[in-house]
C-alpha positions as CSV (number, residue, x, y, z in Angstrom):
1,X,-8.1,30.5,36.7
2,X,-8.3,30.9,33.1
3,X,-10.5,28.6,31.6
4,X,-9.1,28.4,27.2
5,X,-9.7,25.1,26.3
6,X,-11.3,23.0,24.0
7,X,-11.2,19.3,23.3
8,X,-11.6,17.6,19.7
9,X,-8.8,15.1,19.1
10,X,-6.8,17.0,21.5
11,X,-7.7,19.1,23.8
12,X,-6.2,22.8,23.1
13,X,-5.1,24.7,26.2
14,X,-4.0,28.6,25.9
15,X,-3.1,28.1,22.5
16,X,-1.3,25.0,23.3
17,X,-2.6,21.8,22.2
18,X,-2.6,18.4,24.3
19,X,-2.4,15.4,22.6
20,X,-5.1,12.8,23.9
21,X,-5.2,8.9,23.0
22,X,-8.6,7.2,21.2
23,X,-10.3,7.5,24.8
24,X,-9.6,10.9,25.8
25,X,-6.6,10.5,27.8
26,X,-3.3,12.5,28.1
27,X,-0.8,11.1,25.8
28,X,2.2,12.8,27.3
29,X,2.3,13.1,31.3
30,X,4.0,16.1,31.4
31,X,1.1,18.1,29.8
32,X,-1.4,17.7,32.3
33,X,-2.0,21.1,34.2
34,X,-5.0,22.1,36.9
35,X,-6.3,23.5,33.9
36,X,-6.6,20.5,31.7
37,X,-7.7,18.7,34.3
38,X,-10.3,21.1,34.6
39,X,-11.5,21.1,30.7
40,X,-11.2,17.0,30.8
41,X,-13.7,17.3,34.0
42,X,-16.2,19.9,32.3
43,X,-16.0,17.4,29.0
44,X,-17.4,14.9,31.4
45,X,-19.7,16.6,32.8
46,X,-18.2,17.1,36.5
47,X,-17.0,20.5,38.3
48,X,-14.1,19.8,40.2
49,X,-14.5,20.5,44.3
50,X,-11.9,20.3,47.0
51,X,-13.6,16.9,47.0
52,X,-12.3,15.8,43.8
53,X,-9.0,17.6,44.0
54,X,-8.1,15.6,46.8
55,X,-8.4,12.4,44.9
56,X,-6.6,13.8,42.0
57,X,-3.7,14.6,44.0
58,X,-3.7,11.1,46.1
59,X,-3.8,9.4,42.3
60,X,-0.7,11.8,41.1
61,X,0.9,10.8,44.4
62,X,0.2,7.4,43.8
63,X,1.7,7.2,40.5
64,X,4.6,9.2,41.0
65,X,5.8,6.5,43.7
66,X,4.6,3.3,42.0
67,X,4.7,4.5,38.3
68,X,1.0,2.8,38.2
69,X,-2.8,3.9,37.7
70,X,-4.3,2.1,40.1
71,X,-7.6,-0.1,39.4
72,X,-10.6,1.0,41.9
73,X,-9.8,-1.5,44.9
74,X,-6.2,0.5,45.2
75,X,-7.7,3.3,45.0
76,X,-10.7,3.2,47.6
77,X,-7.4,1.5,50.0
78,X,-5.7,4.3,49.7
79,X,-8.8,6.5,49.9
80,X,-9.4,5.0,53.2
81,X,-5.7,5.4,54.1
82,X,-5.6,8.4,54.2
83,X,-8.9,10.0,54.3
84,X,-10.8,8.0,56.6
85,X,-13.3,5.0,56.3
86,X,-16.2,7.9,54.9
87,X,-14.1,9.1,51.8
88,X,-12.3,5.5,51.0
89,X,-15.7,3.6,50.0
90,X,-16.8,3.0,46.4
91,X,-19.7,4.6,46.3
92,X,-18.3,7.9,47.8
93,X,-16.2,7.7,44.5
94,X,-18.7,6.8,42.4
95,X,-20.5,10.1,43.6
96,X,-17.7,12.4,42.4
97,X,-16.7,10.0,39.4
98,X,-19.6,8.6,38.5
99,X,-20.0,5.4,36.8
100,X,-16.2,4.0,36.7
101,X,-14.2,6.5,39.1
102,X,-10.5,5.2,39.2
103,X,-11.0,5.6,35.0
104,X,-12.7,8.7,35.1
105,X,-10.3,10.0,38.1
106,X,-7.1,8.8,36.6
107,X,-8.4,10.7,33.1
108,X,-8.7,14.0,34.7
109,X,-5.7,13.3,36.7
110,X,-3.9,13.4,33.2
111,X,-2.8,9.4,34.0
112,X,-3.0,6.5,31.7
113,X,-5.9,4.4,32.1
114,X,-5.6,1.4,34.7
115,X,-4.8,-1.6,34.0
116,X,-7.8,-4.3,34.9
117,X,-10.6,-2.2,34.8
118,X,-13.8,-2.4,32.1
């Protein structure tokens, strides 16, 4: 994958830039590609596994059908739901998202940030 980005106020894919809100999120949904995702998870220090892509795509699932970031508890239920009890605990999150995961997941996602959480 071609890897042409770089963030300031937005972030600037392939020529294209992405406006981002005060705290680094997407401002328009519809922007969001693998490859964003991927210069919003290099900008936070992470590089994204099969690991993380699989709670990227639960979150995008998620908020397609509930129009809704979820806050951390949803997200370590549905973790659980459907990856098992070893991948739907907080601290597995907090191992690929560390520090506040259902932010830091939902940003790199390209969601908006969850309500209820610090």
């Amino acid at each position: 994958m071609q890897k042409s980005c770089t963030m300031a106020k937005e972030l600037e894919c392939a020529g294209n830039p992405i406006a981002l809100d005060k705290e680094g999120y997407i401002v328009n949904l519809s922007d969001w590609t693998e490859t964003v995702a991927e210069a919003i998870a290099a900008k936070e220090n992470i590089e994204l596994t099969d690991e993380h892509w699989e709670v990227i795509t639960l979150l995008r699932e998620f908020y397609a059908q509930h129009e809704l970031s979820p806050m951390m508890r949803i997200l370590v239920k549905q973790m659980k739901e459907k990856y098992g009890s070893a991948k739907g605990s907080s601290i597995y999150l907090m191992k690929l998202f560390p520090e506040y995961p259902a932010l830091l997941a939902c940003k790199i996602a390209g969601l908006p940030r969850p309500t209820n959480c610090p």
